[in-house]
N, C-alpha and C positions, 0 to 999 in steps of 0.2 A: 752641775752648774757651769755656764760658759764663761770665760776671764777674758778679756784685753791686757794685755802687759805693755804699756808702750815709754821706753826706757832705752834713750842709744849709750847707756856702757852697759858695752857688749857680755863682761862677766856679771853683773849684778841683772844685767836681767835672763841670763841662762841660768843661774844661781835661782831666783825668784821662779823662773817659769818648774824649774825642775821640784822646788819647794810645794810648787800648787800642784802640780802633777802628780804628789806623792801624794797629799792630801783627796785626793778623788775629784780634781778640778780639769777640766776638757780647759786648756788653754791654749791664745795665739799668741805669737810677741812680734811687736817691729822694734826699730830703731829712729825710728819720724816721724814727725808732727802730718806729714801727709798720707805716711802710710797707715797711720792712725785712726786719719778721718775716713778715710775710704774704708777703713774696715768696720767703723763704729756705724755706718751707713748702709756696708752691705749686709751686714750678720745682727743678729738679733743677741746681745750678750747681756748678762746678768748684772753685768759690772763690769767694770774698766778701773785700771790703775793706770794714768798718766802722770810720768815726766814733764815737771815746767820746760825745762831747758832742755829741747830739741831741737834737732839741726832741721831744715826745711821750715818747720813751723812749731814755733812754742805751743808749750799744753794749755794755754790759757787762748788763745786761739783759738787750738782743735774746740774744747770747749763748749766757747761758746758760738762757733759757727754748729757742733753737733746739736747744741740745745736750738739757735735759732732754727734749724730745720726741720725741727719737733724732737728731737733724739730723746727718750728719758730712762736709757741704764742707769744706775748710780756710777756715779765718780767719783774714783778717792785720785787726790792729786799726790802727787808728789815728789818733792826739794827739798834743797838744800838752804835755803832759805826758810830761816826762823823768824823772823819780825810777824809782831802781830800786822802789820798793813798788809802783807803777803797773803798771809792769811786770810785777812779778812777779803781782798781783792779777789783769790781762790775763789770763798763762798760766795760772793756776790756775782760772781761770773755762773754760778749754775753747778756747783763743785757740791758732794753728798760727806766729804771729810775730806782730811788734808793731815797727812804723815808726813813727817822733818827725816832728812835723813841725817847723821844715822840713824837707822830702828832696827828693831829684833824681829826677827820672823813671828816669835808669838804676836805680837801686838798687832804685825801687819793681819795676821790671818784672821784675829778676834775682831778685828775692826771690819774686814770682806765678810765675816759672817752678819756680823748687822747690816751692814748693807746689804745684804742679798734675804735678809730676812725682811729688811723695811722695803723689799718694791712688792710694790701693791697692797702694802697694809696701811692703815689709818691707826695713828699713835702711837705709842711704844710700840716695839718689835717683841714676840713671844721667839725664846728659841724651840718652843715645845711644840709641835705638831702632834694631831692625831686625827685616826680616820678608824670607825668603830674603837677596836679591844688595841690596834697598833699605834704605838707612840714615837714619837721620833723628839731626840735632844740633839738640836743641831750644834748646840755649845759643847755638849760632849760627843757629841756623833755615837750617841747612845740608842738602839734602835731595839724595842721588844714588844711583844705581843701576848696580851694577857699577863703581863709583869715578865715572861719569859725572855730572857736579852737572846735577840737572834747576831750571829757572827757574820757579817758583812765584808765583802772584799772592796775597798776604794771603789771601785767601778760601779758594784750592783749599789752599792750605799748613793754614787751621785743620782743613779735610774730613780732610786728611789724617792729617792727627795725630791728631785723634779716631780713624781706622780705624786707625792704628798702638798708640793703646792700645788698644783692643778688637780687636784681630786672634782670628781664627776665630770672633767672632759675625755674626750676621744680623743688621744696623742697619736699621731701617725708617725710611723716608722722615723721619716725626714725628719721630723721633730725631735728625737729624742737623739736623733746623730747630731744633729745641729743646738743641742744646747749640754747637751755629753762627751761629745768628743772633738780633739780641735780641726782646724781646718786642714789639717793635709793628712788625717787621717786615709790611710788606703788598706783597710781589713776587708773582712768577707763581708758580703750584702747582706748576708742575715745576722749578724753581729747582735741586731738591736732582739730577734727572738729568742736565739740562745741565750741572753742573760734575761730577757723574761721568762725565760721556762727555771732558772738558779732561785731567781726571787721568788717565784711560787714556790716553790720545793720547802724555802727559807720561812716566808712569809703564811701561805696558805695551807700545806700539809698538812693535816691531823685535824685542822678544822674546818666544822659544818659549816660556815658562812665564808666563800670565797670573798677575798676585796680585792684582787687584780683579773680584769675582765676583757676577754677579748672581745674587740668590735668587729663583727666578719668585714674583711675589705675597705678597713678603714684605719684601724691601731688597735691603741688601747687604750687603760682606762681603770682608773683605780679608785672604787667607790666600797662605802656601807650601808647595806641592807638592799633587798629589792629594787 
């Protein structure tokens, strides 16, 4: 899953970015309310974490120029500013939560996991996925097959979860670089097959019904049954 960070102190958010990183999150970071927006414009991200108080252009801004121009990542905001009016100004600007600083990393990352559980669902957010006999607990990034807990390295666990929310589409290569890893990524070109061939090994080995599917000349594709 891909992150926005946009946060100008400079250690809390190399702090933050390096926190998400470790968690199996493809993340970018700026330090401005304009580097923010052009990013939340050009890149297709899961969620974003903005800073009220930035230099060039406050997060309340970015905002809501991203939502007026259709934008609809979730956003968690967040300040230093506690008042409920703050708050409430946040959510009515187009804001998905709103974190006070200071916060704990746990709370920060339990809160981007509901957000990124709630885009695209209707109602509560489930953290449990499944596709046939595999399950996925995105609250404990718990992942097993047939009750068997398979051992995931950060990287093949974010590939994966992205296939777990998009099961029965065709994901093309560009796609899975672009919501997995962050923007200045400069690895090898086939980056995205290599860790497709980890996950079958992980996921489909030993069993008669494959659920990661190649699409000739196209990607890939994570379905159950025929």
């Amino acid at each position: 899953m891909r992150v926005l960070i946009a946060e100008d102190e400079k250690e809390l958010n190399a702090i933050m970015r390096k926190k998400l990183m470790d968690e199996g999150y493809a993340v970018d970071s700026v330090h401005d309310g304009i580097d923010a927006l052009e990013h939340l414009q050009a890149v297709e991200y899961d969620a974003a974490i903005l800073d009220i108080m930035m230099p060039k252009m406050d997060g309340l801004a970015v905002l809501r120029e991203y939502r007026a121009s259709g934008g609809s990542a979730n956003i968690m905001m967040l300040t230093a500013r506690d008042a409920v009016s703050d708050r409430v100004l946040g959510l009515d600007s187009g804001a998905d939560d709103y974190l006070v600083k200071p916060f704990v990393f746990p709370e920060l990352l339990a809160r981007l996991r509901v957000l990124i559980r709630r885009a695209g669902s209707a109602g509560k957010p489930s953290s449990v996925i499944s596709c046939g006999g595999l399950v996925m607990d995105t609250s404990s990034r718990e992942v097993r097959r047939d009750g068997v807990l398979i051992d995931l390295s950060s990287r093949e666990y974010a590939i994966l979860e992205y296939m777990m929310h998009n099961q029965g589409i065709v994901l093309e290569r560009e796609s899975f670089r672009s919501h997995v890893w962050s923007w200045d990524y400069d690895g090898e070109s086939n980056v995205v097959d290599v860790y497709i061939r980890y996950l079958r090994k992980k996921v489909d080995d030993g069993y008669g019904e494959k659920l990661i599917h190649t699409v000739r000349g196209a990607g890939y594709m994570l379905k159950a049954g025929s």
